[in-house]
NUTOR-222214 format. One record per residue (C-alpha): residue in three letters; x negated, y, z. Coordinates in steps of 0.2 Angstrom, whole numbers, padded with zeros to 4 digits, always signed. Layout:
N
alaXYZ;...
end
This chain:
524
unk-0009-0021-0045;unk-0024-0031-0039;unk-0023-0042-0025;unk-0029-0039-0008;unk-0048-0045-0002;unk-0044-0056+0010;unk-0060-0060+0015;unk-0060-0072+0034;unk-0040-0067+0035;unk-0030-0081+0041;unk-0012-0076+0040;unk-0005-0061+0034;unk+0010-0052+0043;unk+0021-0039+0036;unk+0035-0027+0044;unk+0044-0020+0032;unk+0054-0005+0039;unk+0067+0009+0032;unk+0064+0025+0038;unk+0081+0034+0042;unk+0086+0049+0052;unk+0088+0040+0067;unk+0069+0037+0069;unk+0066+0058+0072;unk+0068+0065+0089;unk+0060+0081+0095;unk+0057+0088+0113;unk+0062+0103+0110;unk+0061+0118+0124;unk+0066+0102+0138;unk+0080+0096+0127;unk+0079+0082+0116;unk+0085+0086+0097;unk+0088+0079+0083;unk+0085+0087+0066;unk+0098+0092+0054;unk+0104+0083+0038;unk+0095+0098+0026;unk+0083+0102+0040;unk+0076+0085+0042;unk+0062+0084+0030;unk+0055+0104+0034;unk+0053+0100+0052;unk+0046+0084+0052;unk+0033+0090+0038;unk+0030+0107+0049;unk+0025+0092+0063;unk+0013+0084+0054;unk+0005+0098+0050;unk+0004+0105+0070;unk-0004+0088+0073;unk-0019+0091+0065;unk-0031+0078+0059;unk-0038+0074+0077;unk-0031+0059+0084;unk-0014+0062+0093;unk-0011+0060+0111;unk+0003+0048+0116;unk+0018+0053+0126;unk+0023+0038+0136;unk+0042+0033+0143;unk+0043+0020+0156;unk+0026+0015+0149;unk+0029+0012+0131;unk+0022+0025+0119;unk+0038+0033+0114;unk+0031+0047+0102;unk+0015+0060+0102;unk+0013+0077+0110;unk+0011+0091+0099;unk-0006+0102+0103;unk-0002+0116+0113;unk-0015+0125+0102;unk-0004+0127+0089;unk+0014+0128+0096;unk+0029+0123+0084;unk+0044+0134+0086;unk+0060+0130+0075;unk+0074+0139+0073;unk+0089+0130+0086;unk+0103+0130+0073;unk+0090+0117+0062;unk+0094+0107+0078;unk+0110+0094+0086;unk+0107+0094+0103;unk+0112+0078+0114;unk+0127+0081+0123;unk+0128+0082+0143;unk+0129+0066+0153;unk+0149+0061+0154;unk+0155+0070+0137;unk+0161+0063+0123;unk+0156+0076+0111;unk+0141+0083+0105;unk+0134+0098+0114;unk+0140+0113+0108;unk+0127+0121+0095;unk+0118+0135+0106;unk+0117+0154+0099;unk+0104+0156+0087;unk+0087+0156+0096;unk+0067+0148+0094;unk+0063+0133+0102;unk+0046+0127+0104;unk+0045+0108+0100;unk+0033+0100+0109;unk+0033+0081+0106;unk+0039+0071+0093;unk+0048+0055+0098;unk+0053+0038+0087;unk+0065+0027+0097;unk+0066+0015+0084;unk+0048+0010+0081;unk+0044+0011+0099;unk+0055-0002+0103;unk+0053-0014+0084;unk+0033-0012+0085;unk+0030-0019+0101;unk+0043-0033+0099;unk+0036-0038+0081;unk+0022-0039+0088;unk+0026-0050+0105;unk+0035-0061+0093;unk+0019-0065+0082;unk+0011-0070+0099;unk+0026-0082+0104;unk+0024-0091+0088;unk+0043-0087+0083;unk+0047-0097+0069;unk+0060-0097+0054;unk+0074-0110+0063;unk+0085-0105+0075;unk+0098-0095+0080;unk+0098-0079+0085;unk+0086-0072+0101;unk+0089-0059+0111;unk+0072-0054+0118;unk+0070-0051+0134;unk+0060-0034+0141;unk+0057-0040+0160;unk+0074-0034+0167;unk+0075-0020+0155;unk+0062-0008+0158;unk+0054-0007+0140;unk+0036-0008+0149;unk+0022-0012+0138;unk+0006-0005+0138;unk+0000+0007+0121;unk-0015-0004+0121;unk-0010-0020+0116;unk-0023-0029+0104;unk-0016-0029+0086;unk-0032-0036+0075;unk-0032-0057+0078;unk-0025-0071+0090;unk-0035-0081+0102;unk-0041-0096+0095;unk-0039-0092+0077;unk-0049-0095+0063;unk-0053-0080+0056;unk-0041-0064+0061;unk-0024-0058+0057;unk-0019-0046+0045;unk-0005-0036+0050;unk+0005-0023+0037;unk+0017-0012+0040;unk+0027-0006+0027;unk+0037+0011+0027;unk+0050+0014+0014;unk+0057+0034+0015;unk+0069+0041+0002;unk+0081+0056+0000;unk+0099+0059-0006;unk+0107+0071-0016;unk+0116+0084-0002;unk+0135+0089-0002;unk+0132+0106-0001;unk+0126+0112-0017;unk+0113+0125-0009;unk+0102+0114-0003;unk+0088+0105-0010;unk+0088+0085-0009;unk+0071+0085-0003;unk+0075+0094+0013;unk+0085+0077+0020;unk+0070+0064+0014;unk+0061+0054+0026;unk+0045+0056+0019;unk+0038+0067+0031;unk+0044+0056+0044;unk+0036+0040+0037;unk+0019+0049+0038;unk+0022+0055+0055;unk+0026+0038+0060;unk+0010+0031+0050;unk+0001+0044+0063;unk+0007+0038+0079;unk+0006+0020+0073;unk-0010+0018+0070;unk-0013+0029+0084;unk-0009+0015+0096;unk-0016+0001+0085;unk-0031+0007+0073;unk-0033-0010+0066;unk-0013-0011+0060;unk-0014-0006+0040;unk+0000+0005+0037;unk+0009+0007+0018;unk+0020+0021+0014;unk+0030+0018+0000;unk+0043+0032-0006;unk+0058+0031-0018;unk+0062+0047-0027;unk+0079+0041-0031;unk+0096+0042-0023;unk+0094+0032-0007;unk+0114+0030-0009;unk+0116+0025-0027;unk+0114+0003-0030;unk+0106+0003-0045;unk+0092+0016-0038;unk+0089+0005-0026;unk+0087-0011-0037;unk+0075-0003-0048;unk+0065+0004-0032;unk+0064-0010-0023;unk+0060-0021-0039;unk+0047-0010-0046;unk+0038-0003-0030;unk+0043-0012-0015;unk+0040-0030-0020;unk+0023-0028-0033;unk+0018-0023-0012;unk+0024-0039-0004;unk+0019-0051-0019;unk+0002-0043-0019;unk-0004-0047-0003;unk+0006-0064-0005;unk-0005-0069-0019;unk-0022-0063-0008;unk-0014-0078+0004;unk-0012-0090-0011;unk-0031-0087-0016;unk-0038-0089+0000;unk-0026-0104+0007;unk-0020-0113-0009;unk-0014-0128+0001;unk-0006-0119+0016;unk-0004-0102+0010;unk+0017-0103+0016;unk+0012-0105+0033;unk-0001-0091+0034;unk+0013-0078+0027;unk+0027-0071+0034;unk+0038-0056+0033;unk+0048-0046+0046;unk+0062-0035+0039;unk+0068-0022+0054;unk+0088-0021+0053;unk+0090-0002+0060;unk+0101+0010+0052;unk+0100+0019+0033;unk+0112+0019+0019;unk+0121+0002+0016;unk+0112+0002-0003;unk+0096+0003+0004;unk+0097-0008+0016;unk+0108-0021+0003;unk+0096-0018-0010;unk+0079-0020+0001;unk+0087-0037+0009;unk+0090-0043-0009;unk+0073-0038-0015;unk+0063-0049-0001;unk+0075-0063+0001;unk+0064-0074-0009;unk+0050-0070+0003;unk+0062-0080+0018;unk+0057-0063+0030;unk+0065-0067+0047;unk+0073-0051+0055;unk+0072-0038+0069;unk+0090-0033+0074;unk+0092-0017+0085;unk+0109-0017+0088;unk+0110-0001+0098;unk+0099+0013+0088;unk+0106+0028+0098;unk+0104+0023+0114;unk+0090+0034+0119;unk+0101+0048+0111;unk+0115+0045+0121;unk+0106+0042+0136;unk+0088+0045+0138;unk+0082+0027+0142;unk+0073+0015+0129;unk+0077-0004+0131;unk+0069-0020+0124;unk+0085-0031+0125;unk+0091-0019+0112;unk+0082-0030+0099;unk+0086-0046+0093;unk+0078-0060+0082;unk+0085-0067+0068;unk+0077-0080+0059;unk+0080-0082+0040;unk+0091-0097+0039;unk+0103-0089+0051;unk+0109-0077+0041;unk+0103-0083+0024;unk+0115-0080+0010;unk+0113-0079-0010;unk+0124-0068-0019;unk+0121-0069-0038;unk+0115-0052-0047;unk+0122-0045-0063;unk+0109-0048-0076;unk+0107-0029-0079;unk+0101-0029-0062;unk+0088-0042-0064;unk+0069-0038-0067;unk+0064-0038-0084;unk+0055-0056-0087;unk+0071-0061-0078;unk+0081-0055-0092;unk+0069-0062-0105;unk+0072-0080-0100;unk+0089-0077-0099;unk+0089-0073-0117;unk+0079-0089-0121;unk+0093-0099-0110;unk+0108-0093-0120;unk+0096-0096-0138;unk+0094-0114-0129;unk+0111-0115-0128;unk+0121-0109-0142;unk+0107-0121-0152;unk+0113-0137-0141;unk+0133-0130-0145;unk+0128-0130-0162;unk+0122-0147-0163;unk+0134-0155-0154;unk+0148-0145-0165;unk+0141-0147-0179;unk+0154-0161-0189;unk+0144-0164-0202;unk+0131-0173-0193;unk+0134-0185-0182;unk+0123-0187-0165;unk+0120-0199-0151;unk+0122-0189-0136;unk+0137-0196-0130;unk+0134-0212-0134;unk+0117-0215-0132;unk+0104-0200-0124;unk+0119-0194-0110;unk+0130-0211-0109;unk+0128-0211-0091;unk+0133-0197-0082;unk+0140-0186-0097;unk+0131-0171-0090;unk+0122-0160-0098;unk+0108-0150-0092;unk+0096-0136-0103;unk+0080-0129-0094;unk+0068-0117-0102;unk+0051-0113-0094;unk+0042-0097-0097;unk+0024-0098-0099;unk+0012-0082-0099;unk-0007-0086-0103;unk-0019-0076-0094;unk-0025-0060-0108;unk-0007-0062-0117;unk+0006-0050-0116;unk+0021-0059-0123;unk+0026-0073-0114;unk+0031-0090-0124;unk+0045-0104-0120;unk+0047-0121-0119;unk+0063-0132-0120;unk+0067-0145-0110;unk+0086-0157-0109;unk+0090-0170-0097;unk+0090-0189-0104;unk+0097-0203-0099;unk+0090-0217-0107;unk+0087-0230-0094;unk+0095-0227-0077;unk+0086-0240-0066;unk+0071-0231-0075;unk+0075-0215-0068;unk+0083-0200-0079;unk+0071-0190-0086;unk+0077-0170-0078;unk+0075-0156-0092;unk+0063-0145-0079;unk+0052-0160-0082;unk+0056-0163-0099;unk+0052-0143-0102;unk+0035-0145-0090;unk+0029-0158-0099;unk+0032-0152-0120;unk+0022-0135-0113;unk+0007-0144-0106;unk+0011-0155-0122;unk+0008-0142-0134;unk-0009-0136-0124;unk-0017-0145-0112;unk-0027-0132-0108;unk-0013-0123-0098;unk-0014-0119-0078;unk-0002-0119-0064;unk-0004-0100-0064;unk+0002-0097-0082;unk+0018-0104-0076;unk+0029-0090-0073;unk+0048-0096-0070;unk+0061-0108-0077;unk+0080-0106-0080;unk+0093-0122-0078;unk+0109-0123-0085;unk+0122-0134-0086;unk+0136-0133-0100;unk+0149-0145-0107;unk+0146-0162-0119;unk+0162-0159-0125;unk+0166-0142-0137;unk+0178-0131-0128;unk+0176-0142-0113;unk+0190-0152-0118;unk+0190-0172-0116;unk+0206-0180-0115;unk+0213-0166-0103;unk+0195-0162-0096;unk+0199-0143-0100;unk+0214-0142-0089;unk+0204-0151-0078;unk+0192-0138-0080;unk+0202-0123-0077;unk+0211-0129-0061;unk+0194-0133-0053;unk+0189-0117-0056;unk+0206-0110-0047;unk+0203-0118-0034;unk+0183-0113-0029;unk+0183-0102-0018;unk+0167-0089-0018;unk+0161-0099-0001;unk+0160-0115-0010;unk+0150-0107-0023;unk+0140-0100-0008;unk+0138-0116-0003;unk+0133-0123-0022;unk+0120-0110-0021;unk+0111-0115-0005;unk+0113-0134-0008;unk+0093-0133-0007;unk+0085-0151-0015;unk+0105-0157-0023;unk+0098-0171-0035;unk+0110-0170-0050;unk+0117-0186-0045;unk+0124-0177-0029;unk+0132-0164-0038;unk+0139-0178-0049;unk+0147-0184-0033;unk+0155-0167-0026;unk+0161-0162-0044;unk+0168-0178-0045;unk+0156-0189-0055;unk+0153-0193-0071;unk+0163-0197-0088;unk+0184-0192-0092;unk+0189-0178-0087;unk+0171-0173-0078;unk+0164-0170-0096;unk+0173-0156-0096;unk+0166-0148-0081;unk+0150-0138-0076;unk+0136-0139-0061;unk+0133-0124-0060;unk+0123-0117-0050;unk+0113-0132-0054;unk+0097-0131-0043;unk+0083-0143-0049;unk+0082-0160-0043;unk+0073-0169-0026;unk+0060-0174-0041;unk+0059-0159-0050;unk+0058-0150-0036;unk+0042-0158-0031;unk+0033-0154-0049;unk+0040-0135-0045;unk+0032-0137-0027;unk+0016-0142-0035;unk+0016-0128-0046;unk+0021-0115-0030;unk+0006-0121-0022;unk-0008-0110-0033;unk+0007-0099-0039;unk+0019-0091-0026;unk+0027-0080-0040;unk+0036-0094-0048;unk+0054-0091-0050;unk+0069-0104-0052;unk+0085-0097-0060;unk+0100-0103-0061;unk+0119-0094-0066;unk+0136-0095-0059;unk+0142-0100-0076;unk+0138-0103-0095;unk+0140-0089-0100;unk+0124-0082-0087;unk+0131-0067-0084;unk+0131-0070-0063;unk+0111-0073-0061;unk+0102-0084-0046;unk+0083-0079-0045;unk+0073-0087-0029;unk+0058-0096-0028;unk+0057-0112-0023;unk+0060-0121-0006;unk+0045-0126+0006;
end
């Protein structure tokens, strides 16, 4: 995929937004309806095609541009039993379905996007920024009004304009009832409508559909979806950015990820996907209320920036992206050769007493390396030393960095692809004088938050995860760091590296056996 032209663009913003059956209403013979399950996909495609391909009329609630009239030329009539009708004002329940009769729909509404489009947009004028908490942004007492013609090409006083993506993601699911056909529930149709009325109110928005022909409610559909077709999307335009800004190219990106409504593996898989990107988030907390009761509301929205709600689950290495899974192989081959070594009693070595006599730890890093016009990638080795302390240890990301460019001087920062850290015992079986009991009973006792924790500890130098894992030598030999992220140093020459190539991954594991896989970039 190539990437974007950006040509005099200054920042890049992207929405990225999961198109579910809550984003459909129709105004249907007076009533508000909402498709059926198996019914959902016909009648919003029968929509877009009543639209036509002349520009669409807006139909406005309270002054925001809640949807688009259908032509009167060409009337739309649906059967009523494709319909759920809202139920009247005071019941509990849903309406009862009517008898059997044609409707004519006359408008097509989106209650989601007509409140996340306007406040994404609001909160790229207020400058709202990764930190802090959670905002709850106000509408001016409620009302929702905002006029359809706010400009979406630039800012005022900006070099250059700003380029503003919207991403929208559809899928199907297989139905229960074995009649019907899965493509009937998709939200394709809907994504394409929704293109429509978007670009209807802001011509200069560029709008990306993107649809998954898998199971919206199967995982491991998702993973691959998201991994193969949502985020060659988001990395495209964020190399455009790198190109253009090499030096500043974090600042002048940003993605927005609309919490709504949609299956829980979508929506899982999608977060997990972008997560590297830092995408701060629109939560709309209340998605039916203009189903229950006719009234749109601005306040339904909430910011959330990305370090409020951060959090890094591992993933299964099945579930990882190929390349991922490459390295992983290379770091296991890293570190059966070290076990090896230090097992082997036949030759004696010197990394107790001499290379890792300070801190007893052992750290293994391999770096990937892909030269531009070669298809296989190759890898290089690196190990922490510990010759000299008031020298400084030598960190094996380093150590790996340094025997690539060793072995040709000619590479770039951009051939750099990823690197995996691992850290695993000096000791075979983990045992020194007790250190395996040691071992086990500080395993017992972390709990999956401290791992959490482990896993965020963004810019941990190996001589503070010495400290919290109770330092080095005795017992400790026996014990492992991981999830080890690289060092205040290392991360530096990694930052150096992220500043031509955005792409670069760090991996880390939960454990040596790698099974339990960390991939993020690295931190600003």
């Amino acid at each position: 995929m190539e990437a974007t032209a950006t040509g005099d663009v200054s920042r890049t913003e992207i929405l990225v937004h999961n198109v579910c059956h809550k984003d459909l209403l129709l105004l249907a013979s007076g009533d508000v309806v909402r498709p059926r399950f198996s019914s959902y996909q016909p009648i919003a495609a029968a929509a877009l095609a009543a639209l036509g391909e002349g520009a669409p009329e807006l139909a406005l609630s309270s002054g925001v541009a809640l949807g688009m009239q259908l032509p009167r030329s060409a009337p739309l009539e649906v059967s009523s039993d494709c319909f759920h009708f809202r139920a009247p004002a005071g019941s509990s329940s849903g309406a009862p379905p009517p008898s059997a009769r044609a409707v004519e729909a006359t408008a097509v509404y989106f209650p989601l996007m007509s409140i996340i489009l306007p406040q994404w947009l609001d909160l790229q004028e207020a400058g709202a920024s990764s930190g802090g908490g959670p905002t709850r942004i106000s509408s001016g007492g409620g009302s929702g009004r905002r006029t359809p013609t706010t400009s979406a090409g630039g800012e005022s006083g900006a070099i250059g304009r700003v380029r503003r993506v919207v991403f929208l993601i559809s899928g199907s699911t297989v139905p229960r009832e074995s009649a019907a056909a899965a493509a009937d529930n998709s939200t394709e149709a809907t994504a394409q409508l929704l293109r429509r009325y978007i670009c209807a109110q802001h011509p200069q928005l560029e709008v990306t559909l993107i649809h998954s022909p898998t199971d919206v409610l199967h995982y491991g559909d998702n993973v691959r979806f998201v991994n193969e077709e949502l985020r060659p999307h988001a990395e495209q335009h964020r190399r455009a950015m790198a190109a253009r800004w090499p030096d500043s190219w974090s600042r002048r990106f940003r993605i927005a990820v609309s919490l709504t409504d949609g299956a829980a593996a979508r929506v899982s898989s999608i977060n997990a996907c972008l997560r590297e990107f830092k995408p701060c988030f629109l939560h709309m907390w209340e998605v039916k209320r203009f189903w229950a009761e006719g009234v749109l509301s601005l306040d339904d929205v909430e910011f959330q920036s990305f370090d409020t709600i951060d959090a890094s689950p591992p993933l299964a290495l099945e579930q990882c992206e190929p390349d991922v899974r490459r390295l992983v192989r290379e770091v296991l081959g890293a570190k059966q050769h070290f076990e090896r070594v230090r097992d082997d009693e036949q030759r004696a070595n010197e990394l107790e007493n001499f290379w890792l006599r300070k801190t007893k730890k052992v750290v293994l890093a391999v770096l990937m390396v892909r030269r531009e016009g070669v298809t296989e990638p190759e890898y290089f080795r690196g190990m922490n030393v510990e010759v000299s302390m008031p020298t400084g240890t030598l960190c094996s990301e380093r150590n790996a960095i340094g025997s690539a460019l060793a072995s040709d001087p000619s590479l770039r920062r951009q051939e750099f692809r990823m690197i995996g850290v691992l850290s695993v015992d000096l000791m075979a079986g983990g045992d020194a004088g007790g250190a395996a009991e040691a071992e086990a009973e500080a395993d017992a006792s972390r709990s999956p938050a401290k791992r959490l924790r482990l896993a965020q500890n963004e810019g941990a130098d190996a001589s503070a995860a010495d400290s919290s894992s109770g330092g080095g030598g005795g017992s400790a030999m026996g014990e492992h760091l991981n999830p080890l992220k690289p060092c205040g140093a290392c991360t530096e020459w990694i930052k150096k590296l992220a500043e031509v190539n955005p792409d670069f991954k760090v991996v880390t594991f939960d454990d040596p056996s790698c099974a339990q896989v960390y991939v993020r970039s690295i931190d600003d």
